[in-house]
C-alpha positions as CSV (number, residue, x, y, z in Angstrom):
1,X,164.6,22.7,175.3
2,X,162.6,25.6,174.9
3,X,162.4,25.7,171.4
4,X,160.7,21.9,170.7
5,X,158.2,23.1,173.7
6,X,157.5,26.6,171.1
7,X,157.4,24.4,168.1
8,X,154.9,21.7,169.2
9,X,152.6,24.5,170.1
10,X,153.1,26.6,167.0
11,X,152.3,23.1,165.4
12,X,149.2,22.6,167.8
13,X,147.7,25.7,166.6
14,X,148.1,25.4,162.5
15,X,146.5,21.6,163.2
16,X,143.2,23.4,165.3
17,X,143.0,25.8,162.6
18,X,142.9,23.3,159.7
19,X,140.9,20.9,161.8
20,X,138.6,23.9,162.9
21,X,138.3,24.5,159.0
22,X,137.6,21.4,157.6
23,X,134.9,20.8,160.7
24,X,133.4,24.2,159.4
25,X,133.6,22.5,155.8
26,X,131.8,19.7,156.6
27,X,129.1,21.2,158.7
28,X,128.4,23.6,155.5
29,X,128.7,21.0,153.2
30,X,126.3,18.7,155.4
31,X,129.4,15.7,154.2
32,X,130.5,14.3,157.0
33,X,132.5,11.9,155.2
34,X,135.6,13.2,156.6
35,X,134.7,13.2,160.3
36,X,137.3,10.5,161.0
37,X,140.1,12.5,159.3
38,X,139.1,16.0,161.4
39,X,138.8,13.9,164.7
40,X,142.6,12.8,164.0
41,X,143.5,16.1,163.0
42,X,142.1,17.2,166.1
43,X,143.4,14.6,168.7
44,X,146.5,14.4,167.5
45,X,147.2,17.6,165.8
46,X,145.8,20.0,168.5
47,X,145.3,18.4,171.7
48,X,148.4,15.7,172.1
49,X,150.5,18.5,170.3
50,X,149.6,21.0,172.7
51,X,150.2,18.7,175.5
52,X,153.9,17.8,174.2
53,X,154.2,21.5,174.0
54,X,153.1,22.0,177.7
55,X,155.4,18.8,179.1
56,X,158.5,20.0,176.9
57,X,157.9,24.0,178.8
58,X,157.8,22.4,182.0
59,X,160.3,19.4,182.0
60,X,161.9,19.9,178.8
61,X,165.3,20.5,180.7
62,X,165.4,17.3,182.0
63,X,165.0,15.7,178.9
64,X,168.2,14.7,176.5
65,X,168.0,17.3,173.4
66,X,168.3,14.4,171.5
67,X,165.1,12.5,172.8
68,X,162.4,15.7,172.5
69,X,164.4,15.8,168.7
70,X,163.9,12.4,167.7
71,X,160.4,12.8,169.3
72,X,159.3,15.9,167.5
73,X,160.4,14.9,164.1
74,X,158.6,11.4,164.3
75,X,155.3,13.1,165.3
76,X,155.5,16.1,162.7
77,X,156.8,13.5,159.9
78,X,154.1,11.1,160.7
79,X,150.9,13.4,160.6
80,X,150.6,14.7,157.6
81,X,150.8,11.9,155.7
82,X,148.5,10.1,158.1
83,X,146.1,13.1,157.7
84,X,146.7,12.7,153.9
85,X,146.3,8.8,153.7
86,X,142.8,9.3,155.7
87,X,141.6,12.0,153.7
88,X,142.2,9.9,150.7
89,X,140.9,6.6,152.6
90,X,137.4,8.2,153.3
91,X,137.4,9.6,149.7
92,X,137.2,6.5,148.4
93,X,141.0,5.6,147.9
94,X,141.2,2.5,149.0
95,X,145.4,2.4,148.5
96,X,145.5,4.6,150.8
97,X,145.2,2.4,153.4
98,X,149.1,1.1,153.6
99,X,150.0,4.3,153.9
100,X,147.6,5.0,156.4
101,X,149.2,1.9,158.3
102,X,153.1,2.9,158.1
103,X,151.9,6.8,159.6
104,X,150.1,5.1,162.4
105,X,153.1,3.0,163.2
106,X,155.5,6.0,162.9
107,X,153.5,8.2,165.3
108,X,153.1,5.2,167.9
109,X,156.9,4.9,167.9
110,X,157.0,8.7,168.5
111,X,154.8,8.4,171.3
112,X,156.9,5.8,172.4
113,X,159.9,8.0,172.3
114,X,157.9,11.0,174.1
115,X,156.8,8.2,177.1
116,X,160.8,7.6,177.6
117,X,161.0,11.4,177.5
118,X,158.3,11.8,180.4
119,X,159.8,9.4,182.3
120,X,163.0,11.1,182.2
121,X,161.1,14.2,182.9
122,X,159.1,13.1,185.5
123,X,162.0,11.0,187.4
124,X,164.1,13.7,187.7
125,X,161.7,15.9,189.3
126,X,161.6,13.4,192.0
């Protein structure tokens, strides 16, 4: 399972360097209006990506192939349009916010799926 660990981290590092970016943006702008849209791009984007990539390296064996799929795909399907939906949301786009709504859920459910995965992971480690 090599490959999701390689592919959350690849991810984790395009989502630092667009959240880096628009961070930069806004500082030399002096708009902040986006800060809640770069903290999610962030969180999510690098840190909890990087730390998928990190628990699929070490325990991704463990882990049905299946599972760390269905967990990848929810989390990379369910960022962008959340990062989307907020950008629009803070722009003034109130419309936005349904979509906002249905990205949040998506991404809970793949953290949902990447909790069953780390307790497969960490189970079998003993």
């Amino acid at each position: 399972m090599r490959g999701i660990a390689k592919a959350f981290f690849f991810t984790a590092i395009v989502y630092g360097a667009l959240g880096l970016m628009l961070g930069l943006h806004m500082g030399m702008s002096k708009d902040h209006t986006q800060m809640p849209t770069h903290a999610h791009i962030m969180l999510i984007g690098w840190v909890s990506f990087a730390i998928f990539g990190f628990f699929y390296w070490f325990f991704g064996d463990t882990v049905p192939r299946w599972l760390g799929m269905l967990h990848f795909a929810l989390a990379q399907i369910s960022l962008p349009v959340l990062i989307v939906a907020l950008w629009a949301l803070f722009a003034g786009q109130p419309q936005f916010d349904p979509m906002a709504g249905i990205a949040s859920i998506v991404y809970l459910a793949s953290f949902l799926v990447f909790g069953a995965a780390a307790l497969i992971g960490l189970r079998s480690q003993g």
